[in-house]
LOPA-346333 format. One record per residue: x, y, z of N, C-alpha, C in turn; residue in three letters. Coordinates in steps of 0.1 Angstrom, whole numbers, padded with zeros to 4 digits, always signed. Atoms other than C-alpha are relative to their C-alpha. Example, Ala and Ser with C-alpha at 12.3 -4.5 7.8 and 13.67 -1.06 7.14 Angstrom:
REM residues 2
+0009-0012+0000+0123-0045+0078+0009+0012+0000ALA -0009-0011+0000+0137-0011+0071-0008+0011+0008SER 
REM end
This chain:
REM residues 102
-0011-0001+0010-0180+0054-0209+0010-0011+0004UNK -0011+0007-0005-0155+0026-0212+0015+0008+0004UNK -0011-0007-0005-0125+0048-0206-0002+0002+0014UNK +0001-0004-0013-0137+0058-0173+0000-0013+0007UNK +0000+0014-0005-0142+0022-0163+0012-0002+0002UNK -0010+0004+0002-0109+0013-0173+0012+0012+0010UNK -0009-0009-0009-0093+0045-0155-0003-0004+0014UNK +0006+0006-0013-0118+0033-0125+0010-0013+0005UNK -0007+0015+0001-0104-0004-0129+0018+0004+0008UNK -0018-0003-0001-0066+0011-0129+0003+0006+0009UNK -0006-0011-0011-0069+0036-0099+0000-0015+0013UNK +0003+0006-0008-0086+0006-0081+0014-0012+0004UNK -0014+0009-0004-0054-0020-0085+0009+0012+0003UNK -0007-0008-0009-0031+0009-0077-0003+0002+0015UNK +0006-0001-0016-0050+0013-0045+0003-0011+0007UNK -0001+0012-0005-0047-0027-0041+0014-0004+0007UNK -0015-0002-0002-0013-0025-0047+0010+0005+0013UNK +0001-0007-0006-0006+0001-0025+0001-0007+0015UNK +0005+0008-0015-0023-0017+0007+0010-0012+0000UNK -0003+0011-0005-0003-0049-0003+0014+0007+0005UNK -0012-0010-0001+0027-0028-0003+0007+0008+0012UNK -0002-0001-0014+0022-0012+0031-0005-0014+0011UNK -0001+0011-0008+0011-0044+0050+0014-0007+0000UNK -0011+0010+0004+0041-0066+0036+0012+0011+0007UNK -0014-0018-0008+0065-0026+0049-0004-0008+0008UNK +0009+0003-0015+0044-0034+0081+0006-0012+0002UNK -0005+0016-0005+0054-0070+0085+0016+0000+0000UNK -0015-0003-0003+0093-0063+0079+0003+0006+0007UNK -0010-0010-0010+0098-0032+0098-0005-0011+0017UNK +0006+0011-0012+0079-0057+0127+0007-0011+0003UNK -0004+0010-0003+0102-0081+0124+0011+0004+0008UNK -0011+0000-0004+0130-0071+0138-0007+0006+0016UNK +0001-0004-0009+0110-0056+0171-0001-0011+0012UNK +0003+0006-0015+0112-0068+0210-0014-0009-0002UNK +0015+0005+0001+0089-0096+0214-0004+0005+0018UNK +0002-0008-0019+0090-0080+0256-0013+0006-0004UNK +0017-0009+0002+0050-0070+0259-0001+0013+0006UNK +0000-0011-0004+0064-0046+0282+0005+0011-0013UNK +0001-0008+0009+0080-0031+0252-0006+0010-0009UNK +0015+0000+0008+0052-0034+0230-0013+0011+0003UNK +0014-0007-0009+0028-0018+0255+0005+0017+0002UNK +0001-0017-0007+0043+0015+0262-0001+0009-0008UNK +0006-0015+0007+0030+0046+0243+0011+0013-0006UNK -0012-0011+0002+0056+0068+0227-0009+0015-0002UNK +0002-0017-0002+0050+0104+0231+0000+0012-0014UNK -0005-0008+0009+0046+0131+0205+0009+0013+0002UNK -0011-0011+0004+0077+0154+0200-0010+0013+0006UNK +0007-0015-0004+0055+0188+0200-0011-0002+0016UNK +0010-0001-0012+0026+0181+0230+0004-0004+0011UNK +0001+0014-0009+0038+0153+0253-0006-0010+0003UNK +0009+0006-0001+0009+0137+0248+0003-0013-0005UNK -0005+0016+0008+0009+0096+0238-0008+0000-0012UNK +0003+0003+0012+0006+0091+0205-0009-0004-0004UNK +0011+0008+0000-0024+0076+0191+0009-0010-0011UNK -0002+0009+0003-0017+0045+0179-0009-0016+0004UNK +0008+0014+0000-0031+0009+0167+0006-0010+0004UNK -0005+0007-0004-0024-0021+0182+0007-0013-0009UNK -0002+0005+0014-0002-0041+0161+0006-0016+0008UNK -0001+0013-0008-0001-0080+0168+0014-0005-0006UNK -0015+0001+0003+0041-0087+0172+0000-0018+0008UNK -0008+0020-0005+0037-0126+0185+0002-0005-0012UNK -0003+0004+0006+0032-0138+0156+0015-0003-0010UNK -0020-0001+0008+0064-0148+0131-0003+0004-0012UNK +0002-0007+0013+0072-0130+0102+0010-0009-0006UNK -0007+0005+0013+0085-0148+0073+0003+0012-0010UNK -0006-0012+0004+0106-0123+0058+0000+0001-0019UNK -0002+0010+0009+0106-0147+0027-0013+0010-0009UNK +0015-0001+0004+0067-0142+0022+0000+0016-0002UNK -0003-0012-0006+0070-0103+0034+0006+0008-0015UNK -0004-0007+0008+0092-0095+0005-0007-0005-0014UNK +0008+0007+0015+0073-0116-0025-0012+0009+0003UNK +0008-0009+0000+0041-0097-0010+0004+0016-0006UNK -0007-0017+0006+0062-0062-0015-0002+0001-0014UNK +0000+0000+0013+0071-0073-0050-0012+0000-0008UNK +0008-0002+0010+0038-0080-0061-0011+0009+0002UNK +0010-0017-0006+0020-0048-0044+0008+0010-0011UNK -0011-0011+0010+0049-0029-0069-0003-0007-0011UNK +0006+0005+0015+0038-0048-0100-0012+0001+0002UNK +0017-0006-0003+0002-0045-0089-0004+0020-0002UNK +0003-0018+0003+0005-0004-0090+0006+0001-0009UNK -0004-0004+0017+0024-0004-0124-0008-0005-0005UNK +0008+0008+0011+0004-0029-0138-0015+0014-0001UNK +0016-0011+0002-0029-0004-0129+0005+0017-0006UNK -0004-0015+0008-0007+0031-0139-0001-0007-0016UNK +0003+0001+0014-0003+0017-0170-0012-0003-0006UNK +0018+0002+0006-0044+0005-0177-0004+0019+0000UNK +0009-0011-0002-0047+0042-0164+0011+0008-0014UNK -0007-0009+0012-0020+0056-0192-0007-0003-0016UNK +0003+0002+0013-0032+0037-0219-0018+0005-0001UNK +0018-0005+0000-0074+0045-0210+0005+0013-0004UNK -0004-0016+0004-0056+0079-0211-0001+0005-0017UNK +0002+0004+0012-0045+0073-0244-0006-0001-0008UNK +0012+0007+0006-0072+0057-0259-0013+0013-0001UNK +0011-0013-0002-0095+0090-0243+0005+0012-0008UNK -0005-0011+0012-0072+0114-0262-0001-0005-0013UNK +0003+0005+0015-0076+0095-0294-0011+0002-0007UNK +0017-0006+0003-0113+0099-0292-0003+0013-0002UNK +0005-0017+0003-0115+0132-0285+0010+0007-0011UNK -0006-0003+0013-0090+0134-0315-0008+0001-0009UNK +0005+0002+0007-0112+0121-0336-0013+0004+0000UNK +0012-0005-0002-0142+0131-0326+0002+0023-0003UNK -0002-0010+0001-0129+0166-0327+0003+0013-0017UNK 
REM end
C-alpha cells in the first residue's frame, strides 16, 4: 500500500534526521573539552555502583568547526519535520480512504 511506504519513507528521514542531529550535539558539546589525553582517558564512575561507566571512545584531536556543527544541527531539525510531515499527510491521505471506502 502506498501510504505505508510513504509513512515508511517519513519514519525513515526522521530517523536520519535524528542521527544528524545527535552527531552535529556530539561535535559541539566536544568542542569545548581538554585536548589533555590524560583527561580524555579517565573513566567517570556511576553515581549508584562505583563502577566505570561504560563508555565509547570518542576521537577529541580532531577540530571542530562550530560553523559546520551548527548548519549540520539545522538540517537534522528540517530533516525530522520535513519526514513528520510526509508521515501527517500519508496519515491524511489514509483517513481519506478509509473515508471513502467506508
Amino acid at each position: 500500500m502506498p501510504t505505508l511506504d510513504l509513512i515508511s519513507s517519513g519514519l525513515t528521514s526522521v530517523r536520519q534526521g535524528q542521527n544528524r542531529i545527535n552527531a552535529a550535539a556530539s561535535d559541539i558539546a566536544n568542542a569545548g573539552l581538554p585536548a589533555d589525553p590524560a583527561v580524555n582517558a579517565a573513566q567517570p564512575a556511576q553515581p549508584a555502583t562505583g563502577q566505570a561507566a561504560a563508555s565509547t571512545a570518542v576521537e577529541t584531536n580532531r577540530p571542530v568547526n562550530l560553523v559546520d556543527s551548527l548548519v549540520e544541527l539545522q538540517q537534522g531539525r528540517q530533516e525530522a519535520e520535513v519526514g513528520a510531515s510526509v508521515i501527517d499527510t500519508a496519515d491524511e491521505v489514509l483517513g481519506t480512504l478509509l473515508d471513502v471506502t467506508a
